[in-house]
C-alpha positions as CSV (number, residue, x, y, z in Angstrom):
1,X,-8.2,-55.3,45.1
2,X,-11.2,-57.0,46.5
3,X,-10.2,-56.3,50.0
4,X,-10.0,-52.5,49.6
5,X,-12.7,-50.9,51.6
6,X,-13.6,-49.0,49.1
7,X,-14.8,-52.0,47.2
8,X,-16.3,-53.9,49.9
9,X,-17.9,-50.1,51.5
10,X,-21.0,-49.9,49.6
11,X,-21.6,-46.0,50.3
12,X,-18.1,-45.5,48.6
13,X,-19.8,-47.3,45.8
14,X,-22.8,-45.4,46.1
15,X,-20.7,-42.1,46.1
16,X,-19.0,-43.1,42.9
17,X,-22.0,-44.2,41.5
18,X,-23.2,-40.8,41.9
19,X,-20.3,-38.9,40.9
20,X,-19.7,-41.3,37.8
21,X,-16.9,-42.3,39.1
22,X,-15.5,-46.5,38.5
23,X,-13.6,-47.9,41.9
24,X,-11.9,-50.0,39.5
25,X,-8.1,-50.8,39.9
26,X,-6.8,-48.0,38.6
27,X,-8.8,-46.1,40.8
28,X,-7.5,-47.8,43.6
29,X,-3.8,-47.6,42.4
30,X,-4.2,-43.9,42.6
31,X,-5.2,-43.6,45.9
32,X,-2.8,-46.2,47.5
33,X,0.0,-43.8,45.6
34,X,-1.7,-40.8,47.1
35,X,-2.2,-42.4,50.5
36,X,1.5,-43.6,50.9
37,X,3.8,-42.8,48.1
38,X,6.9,-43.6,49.5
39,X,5.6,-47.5,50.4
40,X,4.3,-48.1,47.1
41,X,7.6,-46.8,45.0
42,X,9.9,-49.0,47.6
43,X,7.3,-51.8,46.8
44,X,7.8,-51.2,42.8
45,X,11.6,-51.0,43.2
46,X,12.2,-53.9,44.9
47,X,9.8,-55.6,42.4
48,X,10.8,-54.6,39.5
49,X,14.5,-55.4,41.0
50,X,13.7,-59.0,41.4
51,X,11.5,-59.3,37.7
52,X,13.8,-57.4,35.9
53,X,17.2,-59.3,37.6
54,X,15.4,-62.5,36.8
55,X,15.0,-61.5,33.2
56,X,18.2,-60.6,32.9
57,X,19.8,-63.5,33.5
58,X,17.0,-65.2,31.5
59,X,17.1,-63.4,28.6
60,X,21.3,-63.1,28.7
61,X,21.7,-66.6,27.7
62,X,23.4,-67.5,24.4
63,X,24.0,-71.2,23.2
64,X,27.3,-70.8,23.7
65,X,27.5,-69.0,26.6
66,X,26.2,-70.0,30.0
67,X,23.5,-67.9,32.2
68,X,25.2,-64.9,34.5
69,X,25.0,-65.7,38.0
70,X,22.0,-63.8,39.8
71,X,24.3,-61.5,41.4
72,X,25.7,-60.5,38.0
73,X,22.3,-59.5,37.0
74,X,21.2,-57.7,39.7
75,X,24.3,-55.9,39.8
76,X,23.5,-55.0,36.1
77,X,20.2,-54.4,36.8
78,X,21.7,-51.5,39.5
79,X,23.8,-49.8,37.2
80,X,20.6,-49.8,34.3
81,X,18.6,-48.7,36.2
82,X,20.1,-45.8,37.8
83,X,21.3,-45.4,34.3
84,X,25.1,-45.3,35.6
85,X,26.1,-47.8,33.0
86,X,29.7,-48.8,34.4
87,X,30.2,-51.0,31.1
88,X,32.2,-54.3,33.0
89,X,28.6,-56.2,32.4
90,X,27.0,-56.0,29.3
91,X,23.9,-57.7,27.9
92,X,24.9,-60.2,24.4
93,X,21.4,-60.9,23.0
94,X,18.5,-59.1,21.8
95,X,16.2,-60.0,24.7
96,X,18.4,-59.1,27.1
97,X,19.4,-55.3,25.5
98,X,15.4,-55.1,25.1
99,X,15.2,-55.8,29.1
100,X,17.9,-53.1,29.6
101,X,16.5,-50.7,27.4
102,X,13.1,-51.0,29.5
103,X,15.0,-51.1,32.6
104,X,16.9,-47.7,31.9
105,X,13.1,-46.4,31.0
106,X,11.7,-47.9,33.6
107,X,14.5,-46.4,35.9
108,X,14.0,-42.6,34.4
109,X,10.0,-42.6,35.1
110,X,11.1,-43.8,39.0
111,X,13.8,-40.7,39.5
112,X,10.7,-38.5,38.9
113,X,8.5,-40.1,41.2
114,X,11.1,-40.2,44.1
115,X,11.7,-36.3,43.4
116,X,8.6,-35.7,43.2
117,X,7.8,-37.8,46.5
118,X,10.7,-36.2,48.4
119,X,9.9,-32.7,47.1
120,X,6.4,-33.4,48.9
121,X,7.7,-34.6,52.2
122,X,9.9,-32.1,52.5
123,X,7.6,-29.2,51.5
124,X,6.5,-27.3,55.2
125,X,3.3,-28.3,56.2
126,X,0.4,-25.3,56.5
127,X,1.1,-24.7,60.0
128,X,4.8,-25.1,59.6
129,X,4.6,-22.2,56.6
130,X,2.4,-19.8,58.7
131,X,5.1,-19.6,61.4
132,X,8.1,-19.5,58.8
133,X,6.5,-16.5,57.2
134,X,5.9,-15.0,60.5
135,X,9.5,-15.0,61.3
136,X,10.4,-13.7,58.2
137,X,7.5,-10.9,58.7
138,X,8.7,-9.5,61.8
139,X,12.4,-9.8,60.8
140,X,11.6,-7.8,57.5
141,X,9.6,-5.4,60.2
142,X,12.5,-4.7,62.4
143,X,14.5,-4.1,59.7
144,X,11.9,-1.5,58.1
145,X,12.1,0.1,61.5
146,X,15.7,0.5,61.4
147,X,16.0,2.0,58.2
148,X,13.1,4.1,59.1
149,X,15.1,5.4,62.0
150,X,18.1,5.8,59.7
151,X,16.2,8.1,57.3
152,X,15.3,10.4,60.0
153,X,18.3,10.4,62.4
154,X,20.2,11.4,58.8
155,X,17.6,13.9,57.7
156,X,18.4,15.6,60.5
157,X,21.9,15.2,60.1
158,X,21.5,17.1,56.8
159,X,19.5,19.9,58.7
160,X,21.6,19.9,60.8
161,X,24.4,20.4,58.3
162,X,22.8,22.8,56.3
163,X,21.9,24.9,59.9
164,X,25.7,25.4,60.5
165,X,26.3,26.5,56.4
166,X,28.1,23.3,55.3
167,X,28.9,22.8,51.8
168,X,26.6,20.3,49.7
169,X,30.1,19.5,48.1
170,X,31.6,18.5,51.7
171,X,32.6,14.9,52.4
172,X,30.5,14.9,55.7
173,X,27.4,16.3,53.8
174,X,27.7,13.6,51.0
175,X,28.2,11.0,52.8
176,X,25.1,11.9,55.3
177,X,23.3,12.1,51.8
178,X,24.1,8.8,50.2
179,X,23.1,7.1,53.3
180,X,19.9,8.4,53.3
181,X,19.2,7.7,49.9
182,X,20.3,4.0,50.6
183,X,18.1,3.8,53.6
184,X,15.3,4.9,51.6
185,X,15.9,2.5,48.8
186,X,16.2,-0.4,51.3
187,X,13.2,0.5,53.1
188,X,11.0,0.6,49.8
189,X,12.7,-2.5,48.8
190,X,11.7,-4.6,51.9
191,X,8.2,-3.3,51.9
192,X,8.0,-4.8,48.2
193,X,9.1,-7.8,50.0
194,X,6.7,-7.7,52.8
195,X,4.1,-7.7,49.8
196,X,5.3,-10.1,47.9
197,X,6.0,-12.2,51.6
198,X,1.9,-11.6,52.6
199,X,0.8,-12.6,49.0
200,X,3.2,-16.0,49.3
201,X,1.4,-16.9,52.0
202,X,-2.5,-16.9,50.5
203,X,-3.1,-20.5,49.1
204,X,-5.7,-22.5,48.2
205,X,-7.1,-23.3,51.7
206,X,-7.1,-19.7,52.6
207,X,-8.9,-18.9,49.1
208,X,-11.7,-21.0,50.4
209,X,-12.0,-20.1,54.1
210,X,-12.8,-16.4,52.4
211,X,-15.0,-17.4,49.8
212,X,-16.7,-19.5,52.4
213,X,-16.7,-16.2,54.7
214,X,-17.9,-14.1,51.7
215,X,-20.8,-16.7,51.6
216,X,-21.6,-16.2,54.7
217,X,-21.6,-12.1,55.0
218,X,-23.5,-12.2,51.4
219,X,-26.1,-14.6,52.5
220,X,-26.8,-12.4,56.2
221,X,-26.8,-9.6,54.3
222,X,-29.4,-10.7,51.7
223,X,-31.5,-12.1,54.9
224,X,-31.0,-8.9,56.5
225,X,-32.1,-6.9,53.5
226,X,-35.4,-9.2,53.2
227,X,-36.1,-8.5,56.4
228,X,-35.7,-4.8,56.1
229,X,-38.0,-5.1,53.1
230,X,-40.7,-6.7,55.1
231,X,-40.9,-3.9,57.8
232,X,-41.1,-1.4,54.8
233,X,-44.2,-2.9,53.6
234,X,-45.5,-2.9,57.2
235,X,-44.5,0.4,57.5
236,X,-46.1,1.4,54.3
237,X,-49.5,-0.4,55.1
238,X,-49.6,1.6,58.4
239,X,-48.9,4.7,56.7
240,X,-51.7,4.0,54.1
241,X,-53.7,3.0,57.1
242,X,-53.0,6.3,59.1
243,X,-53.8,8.3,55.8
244,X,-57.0,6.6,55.5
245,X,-58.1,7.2,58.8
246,X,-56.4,11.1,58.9
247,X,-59.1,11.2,55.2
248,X,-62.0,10.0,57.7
249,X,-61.0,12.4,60.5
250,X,-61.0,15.2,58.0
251,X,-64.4,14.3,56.6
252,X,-65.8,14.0,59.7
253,X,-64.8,17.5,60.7
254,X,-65.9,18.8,57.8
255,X,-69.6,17.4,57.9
256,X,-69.2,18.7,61.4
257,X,-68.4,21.8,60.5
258,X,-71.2,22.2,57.9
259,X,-73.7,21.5,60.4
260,X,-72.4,24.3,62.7
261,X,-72.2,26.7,59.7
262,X,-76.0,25.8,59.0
């Protein structure tokens, strides 16, 4: 623990000193877990394999009876834990049924962890989901144009049809009609698909890149908006300004005007 950088790094303390957060052992448990999950639960496993075999053979020993070999043990230590439970070894005290038990729990709580670990290696990166959901985009897009193509090459058909005085209760004219109602339904069904294909893809990361872009336009636009209010007021002063002086120009022309008059 004491060799952790995290420990020894005293801006990381400083950060979690900030942030009221302890770099304490458990702390540092959940990152190495976070770090490299599939290490650490091959670590546990093989430890707990060793502890718990040991303890098996310790605890599985009767008076009468002699200890199990260590193969014996870890073999019934394999088929615990995996909760298989074959039934040719058995544990004969108390201690040892209580080490089973645990085991078998033990064993449970791992099987979650290592789906949960695999389940994370082998979800598609972000890069990796982008182009799947691409592919799938322009494949459901070819597609739409088919059926588009469909609907129209059979809407004429049914022109068509009805040009030359066909019967709507004619094979040929029924037919034409049920494939274009399928073509339509298929087309509205893979643009629900499209939607729902588009919406899939908007995570987390993208939430933030436009929250972060809606920062940004919001915070140009409110500098762009003081701005604007600052050449109002200049424009208002010089108005007022050009009023005042249009007021002097008038009285001047007026005094002027009195003096001809006189």
């Amino acid at each position: 623990m004491f060799n952790s950088h995290l420990v020894r790094d005293a801006i990381s303390q400083s950060i979690g000193s900030l942030n009221q957060v302890s770099i304490n052992f458990k702390f540092l448990l959940k990152t190495y877990i976070q770090q490299w999950p599939a290490r650490c639960l091959f670590i546990f496993c093989i430890l707990l394999f060793l502890t718990s075999s040991w303890s098996l053979r310790a605890c599985n020993y009767k008076a009468t009876i002699d200890h199990i070999s260590m193969l014996d043990a870890m073999w019934l230590f394999i088929v615990t834990f995996t909760t298989v439970g074959y039934g040719d070894l058995t544990p004969t005290t108390y201690c040892g049924r209580s080490v089973a038990g645990i085991t078998a729990m033990i064993g449970l709580l791992s099987t979650a962890f290592l789906v949960s670990v695999l389940s994370e290696k082998l979800k598609l990166s972000r890069s990796e989901k982008y182009v799947h959901i691409f592919v799938l985009n322009m494949k459901m897009l070819k597609e739409r144009k088919n059926h588009a193509a469909n609907i129209i090459k059979y809407i004429f058909k049914l022109w068509f049809l009805k040009k030359k005085q066909q019967q709507p209760t004619s094979n040929e004219y029924i037919k034409a009609q049920r494939e274009l109602v399928r073509s339509m339904h298929f087309n509205q069904q893979l643009k629900l698909e499209q939607k729902k294909l588009v919406d899939s893809c908007i995570g987390i990361p993208e939430l933030v890149v436009i929250q972060r872009q809606t920062n940004d336009k919001t915070r140009e636009n409110t500098q762009t908006l003081a701005i604007m209010k600052l050449k109002m007021n200049k424009i208002e002063e010089q108005l007022g300004e050009m009023n005042h002086a249009i007021t002097n120009i008038q009285n001047t022309l007026h005094l002027l005007l009195n003096r001809i008059s006189q």
